[in-house]
N, C-alpha and C positions, 0 to 999 in steps of 0.2 A: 447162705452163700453170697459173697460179692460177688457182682460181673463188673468185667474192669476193660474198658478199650484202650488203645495208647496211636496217639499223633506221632509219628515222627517227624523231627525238623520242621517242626510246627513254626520257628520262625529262628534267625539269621543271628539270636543273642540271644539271653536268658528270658526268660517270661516273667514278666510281674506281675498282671492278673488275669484271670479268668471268668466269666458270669456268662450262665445259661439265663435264656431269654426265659418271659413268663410258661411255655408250653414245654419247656425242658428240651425242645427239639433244635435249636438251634445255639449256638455257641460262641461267644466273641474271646477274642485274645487279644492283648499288647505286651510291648517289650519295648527292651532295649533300643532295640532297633529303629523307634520311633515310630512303628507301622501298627495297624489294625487288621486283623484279619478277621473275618466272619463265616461259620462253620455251619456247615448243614448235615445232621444224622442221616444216612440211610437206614430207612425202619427194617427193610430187610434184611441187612446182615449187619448193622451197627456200626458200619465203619463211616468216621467223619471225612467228607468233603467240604476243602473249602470254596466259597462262595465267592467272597469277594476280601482283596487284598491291596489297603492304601498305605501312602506315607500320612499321618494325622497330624505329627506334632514336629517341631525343630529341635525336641530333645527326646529324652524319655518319658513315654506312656506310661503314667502309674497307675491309674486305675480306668475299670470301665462301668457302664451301667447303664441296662434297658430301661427305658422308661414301662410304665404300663400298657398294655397294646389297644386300649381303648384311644390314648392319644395317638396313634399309629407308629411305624416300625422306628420307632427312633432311640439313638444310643447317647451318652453322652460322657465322655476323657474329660480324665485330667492331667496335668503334663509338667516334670520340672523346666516348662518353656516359662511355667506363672501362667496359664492360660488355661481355661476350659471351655469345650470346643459342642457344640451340641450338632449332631448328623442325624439325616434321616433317608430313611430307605424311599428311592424313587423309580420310578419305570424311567423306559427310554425315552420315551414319547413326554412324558412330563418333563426330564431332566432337560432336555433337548432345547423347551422355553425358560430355565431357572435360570435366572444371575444371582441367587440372595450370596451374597457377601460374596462376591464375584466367583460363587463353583458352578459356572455353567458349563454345558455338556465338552469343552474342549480344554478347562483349566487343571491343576493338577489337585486342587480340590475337590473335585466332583472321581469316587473311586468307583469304578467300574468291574462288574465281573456277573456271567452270567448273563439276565437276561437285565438288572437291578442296575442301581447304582448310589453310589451314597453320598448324601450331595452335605456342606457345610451350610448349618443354619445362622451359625451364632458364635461368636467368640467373645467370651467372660475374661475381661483382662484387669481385675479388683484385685486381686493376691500383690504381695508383697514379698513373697517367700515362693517357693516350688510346692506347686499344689497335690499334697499326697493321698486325697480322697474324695472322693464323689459319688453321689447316690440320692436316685431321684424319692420325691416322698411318697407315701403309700398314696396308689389313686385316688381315697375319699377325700384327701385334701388341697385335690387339682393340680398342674402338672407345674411341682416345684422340683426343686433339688438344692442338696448342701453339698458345700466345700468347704474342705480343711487345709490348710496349707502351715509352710514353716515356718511362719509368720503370727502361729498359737491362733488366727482368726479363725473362727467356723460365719460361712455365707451362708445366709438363705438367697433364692434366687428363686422367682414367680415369673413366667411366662404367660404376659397381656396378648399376645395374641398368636392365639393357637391355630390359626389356621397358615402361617408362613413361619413360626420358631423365631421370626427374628428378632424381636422388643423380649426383651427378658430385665424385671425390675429387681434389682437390688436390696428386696426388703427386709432384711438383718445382716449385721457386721458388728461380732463381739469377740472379745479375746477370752480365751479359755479361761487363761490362765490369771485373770483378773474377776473373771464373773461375779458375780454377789450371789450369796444364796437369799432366802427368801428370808430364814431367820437365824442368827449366828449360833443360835441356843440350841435349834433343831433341826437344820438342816444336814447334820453330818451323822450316819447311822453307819456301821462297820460291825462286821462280824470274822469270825474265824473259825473254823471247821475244819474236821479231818474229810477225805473221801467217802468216808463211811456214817459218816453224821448228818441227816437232813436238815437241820439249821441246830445254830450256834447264835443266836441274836446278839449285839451290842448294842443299845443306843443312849447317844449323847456325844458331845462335840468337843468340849474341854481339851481331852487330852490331845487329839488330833488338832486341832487349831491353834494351841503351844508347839508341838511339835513340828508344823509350818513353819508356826512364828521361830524356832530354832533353827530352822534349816535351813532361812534364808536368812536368816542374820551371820550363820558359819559360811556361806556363801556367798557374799556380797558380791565377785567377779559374775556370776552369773543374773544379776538382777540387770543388767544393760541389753541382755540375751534371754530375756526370759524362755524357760523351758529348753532352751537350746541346748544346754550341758555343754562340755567342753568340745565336742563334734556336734556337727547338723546328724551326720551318720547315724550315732548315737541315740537317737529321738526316735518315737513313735509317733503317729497323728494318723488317726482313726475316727469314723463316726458312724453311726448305724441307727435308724427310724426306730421307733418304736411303731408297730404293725398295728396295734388295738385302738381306735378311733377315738372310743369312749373317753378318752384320758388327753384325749386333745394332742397338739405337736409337743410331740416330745424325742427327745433325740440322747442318743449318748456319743459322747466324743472324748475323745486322748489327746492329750497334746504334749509333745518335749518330752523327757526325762524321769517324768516325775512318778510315772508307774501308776497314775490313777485313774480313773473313768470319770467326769459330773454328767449328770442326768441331768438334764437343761428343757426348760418349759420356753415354748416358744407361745407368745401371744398379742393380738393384734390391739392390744389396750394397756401394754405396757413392755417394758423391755424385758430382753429373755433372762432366768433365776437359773439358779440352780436347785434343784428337790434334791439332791443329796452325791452324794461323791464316795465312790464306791475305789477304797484303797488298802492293798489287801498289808500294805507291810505294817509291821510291827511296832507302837512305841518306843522313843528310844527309852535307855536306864532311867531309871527315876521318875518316869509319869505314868502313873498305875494308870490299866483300864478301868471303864466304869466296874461294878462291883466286887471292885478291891482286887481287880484280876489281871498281874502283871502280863505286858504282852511283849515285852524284851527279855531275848534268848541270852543275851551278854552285855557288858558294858561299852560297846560301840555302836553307833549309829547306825542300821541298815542301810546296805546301799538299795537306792527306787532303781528299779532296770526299765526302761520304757514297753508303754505297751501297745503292742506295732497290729493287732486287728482286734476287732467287738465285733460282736454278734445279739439284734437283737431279736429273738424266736418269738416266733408268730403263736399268740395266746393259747389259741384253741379252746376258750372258757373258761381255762384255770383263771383262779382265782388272786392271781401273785403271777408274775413276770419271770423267765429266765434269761438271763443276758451270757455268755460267753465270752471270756478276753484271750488272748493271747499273745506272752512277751517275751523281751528278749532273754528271758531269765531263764527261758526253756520251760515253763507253766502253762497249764492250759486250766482258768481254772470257771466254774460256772456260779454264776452267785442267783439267789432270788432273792427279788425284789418284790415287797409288798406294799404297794401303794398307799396311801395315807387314807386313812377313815376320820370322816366328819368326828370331834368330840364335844358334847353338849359345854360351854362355859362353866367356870368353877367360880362363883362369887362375883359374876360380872368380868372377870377377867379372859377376855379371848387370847387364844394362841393360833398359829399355823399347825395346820396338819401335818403329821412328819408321817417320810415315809422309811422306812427302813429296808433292810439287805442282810443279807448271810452268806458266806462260801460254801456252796454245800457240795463240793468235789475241786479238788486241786490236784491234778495232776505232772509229774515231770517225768515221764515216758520218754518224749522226744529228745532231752540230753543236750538241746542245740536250740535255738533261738524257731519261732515259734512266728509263722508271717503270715498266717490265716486260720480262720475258725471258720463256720458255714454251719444253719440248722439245716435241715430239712423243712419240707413243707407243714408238718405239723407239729414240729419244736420238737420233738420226741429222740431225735438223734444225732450226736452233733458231730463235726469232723473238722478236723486239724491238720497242717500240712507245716513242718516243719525242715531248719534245714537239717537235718539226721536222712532226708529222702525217702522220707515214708507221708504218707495221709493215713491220722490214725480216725478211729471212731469208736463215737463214748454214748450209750445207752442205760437209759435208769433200769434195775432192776427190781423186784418186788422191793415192797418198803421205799422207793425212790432213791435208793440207793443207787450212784452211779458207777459203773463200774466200764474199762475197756469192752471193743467190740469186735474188735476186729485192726486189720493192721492192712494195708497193701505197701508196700516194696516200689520204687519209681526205677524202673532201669531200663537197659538198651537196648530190648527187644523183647519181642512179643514170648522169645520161647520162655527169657528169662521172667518175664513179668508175671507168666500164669504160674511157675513155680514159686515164685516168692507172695503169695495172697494169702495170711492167715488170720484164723478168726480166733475169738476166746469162745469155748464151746458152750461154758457157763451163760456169756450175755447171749451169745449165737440163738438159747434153747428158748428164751424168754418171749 
């Protein structure tokens, strides 16, 4: 069974995102509207109250993110102002002596409601382009966060000192869409799989890095614009932590047009690579996949559709990663990724570790472009919200086989909302 609540007029223009805090009990939104609002559940009958509600940004809020609550209650926007804004939750009696970046208790920065108020730590003003993502890093790696913007840059950004948010250091600034991998021989792994297939492996790089090399040489007008395509509209830029420690900062991110994901190692002893680049389209005619295995449907070039959210699910012990994309192509699809294993030298000759990927569910349910993906807390189920006005959700069934889960309906009231909630009874029983 889903249980499903509904906001009304949650806010004065469309919503572009949403993120529950670390405890699931509290809820932030932005929009259009340039404003932040902050949501508090009632455990007794489920229905959300809001807490507290500002103006954040001078344009459009595009995304939001709690940091971890061990650094205390703080969020942090991103905004097509170019700017990312870091806030943190304060009492009365604290706000009251705050001036940090002038939101002291009587300024229009400092947002009030309740008994709280939410005061502005920090203003990130590095982007070049309108900044479409944000998202602080997993706690064990202390209270960082990246940004994505139209401008193909992914930020890092480390916070010196944690007791006022106000110094925040600028320590990465790479463009996606130029990155180096680590080795041009093996950095590129691609797979292809029906919905019903748990991996399909391909690895090797040849065809895919001709294939670049063809697409931007047919495109020449867009090399002044990278990733841009011929609308800023048109483009995706996304990014999402990898959650497992072990494996050091690693991140995935999207940028422009090009429909692909790079899995990028960040580290403090050299600049950030890319481990591989997970791109689900097709060869064009004429360059066979590795094992002789054509992966062009017809003699034209596919079009790349951008891809507008990643999701990367938290391990749980498995032994391979699953990541989540979703684009404008109306796909929802999951790939795993299998990290690189140490390989003994062959004759004195060392190589890099490659790591590889597979599709192992593609879904086109939604029919209509594709603006969020989400796991749960232990990777196990995934949900997507596209614009068709549904949030659907996709669970493995025996064999890891992925299959639909269920479906909820977005509409204008509560009576229509609980009518329109269906499950598939098949994953429903699993």
């Amino acid at each position: 069974m889903i249980q499903t609540g509904l906001i009304q007029s949650a806010h004065n223009d469309l919503l572009t995102d949403v993120a529950y805090d670390f405890y699931g009990l509290r809820l932030a939104t932005c929009s259009l509207d340039q404003r932040i609002k902050v949501w508090q559940v009632d455990e007794s009958n489920g229905n959300w109250n809001v807490e507290d509600d500002w103006k954040a940004h001078d344009a459009t809020v595009s995304k939001i993110s709690w940091a971890h609550p061990e650094f205390g209650t703080i969020l942090a926007s991103a905004s097509f102002d170019r700017t990312v804004k870091i806030w943190e939750q304060t009492s009365f009696a604290s706000t009251a002596d705050s001036q940090t970046n002038g939101a002291g208790a009587g300024s229009p920065q400092a947002a009030s409601g309740g008994s709280s108020r939410w005061v502005e730590r920090a203003v990130l003003v590095d982007a070049r382009g309108t900044v479409r993502a944000v998202e602080f890093a997993p706690h064990h790696f202390g209270l960082k966060l990246a940004t994505v913007s139209s401008d193909n840059n992914v930020r890092i950004y480390e916070c010196l000192e944690q007791s006022s948010l106000a110094t925040w250091q600028l320590s990465e600034e790479v463009d996606v869409s130029t990155l180096p991998s680590i080795s041009l021989s093996s950095s590129y792994s691609v797979a292809f799989a029906t919905p019903t297939q748990t991996s399909a492996t391909l690895e090797g790089a040849s065809a895919t890095l001709v294939a670049q090399a063809l697409q931007q040489s047919q495109n020449p007008t867009n090399q002044g614009r990278p990733g841009m395509g011929n609308r800023e509209a048109d483009g995706g830029w996304c990014i999402s932590w990898c959650k497992d420690r072990y494996w050091g900062e690693i991140l995935a991110a999207g940028c422009g047009i090009t429909g692909a994901i790079k899995i990028i190692q960040l580290s403090p002893s050299r600049r950030p690579t890319t481990l591989l680049t997970l791109d689900p389209s097709p060869s064009p005619a004429g360059l066979p996949a590795e094992g002789g295995t054509s992966l062009a449907s017809d003699g034209d070039t596919p079009t790349a559709f951008a891809i507008t959210s990643v999701a990367w699910a938290p391990s749980c012990g498995r032994s391979y990663h699953l990541i989540a994309t979703g684009g404008r192509d109306g796909h929802v699809r999951i790939w795993r990724v299998k990290p690189a294993e140490e390989e003994p030298d062959v004759e004195g000759e060392g190589s890099d570790p490659k790591w590889s990927a597979s599709v192992v569910a593609d879904f086109d349910h939604h029919k209509s472009a594709v603006g969020r993906v989400e796991w749960n807390i232990t990777g196990t189920v995934l949900s997507s919200a596209g614009n068709d006005g549904r949030v659907r959700l996709w669970k493995a069934t025996i064999g890891n086989v992925w299959r639909p889960a269920g479906s909820i309906g977005v509409e204008q009231s509560e009576d229509a909302q609980d009518a329109d909630v269906s499950m598939d009874e098949n994953a429903a029983a699993e």
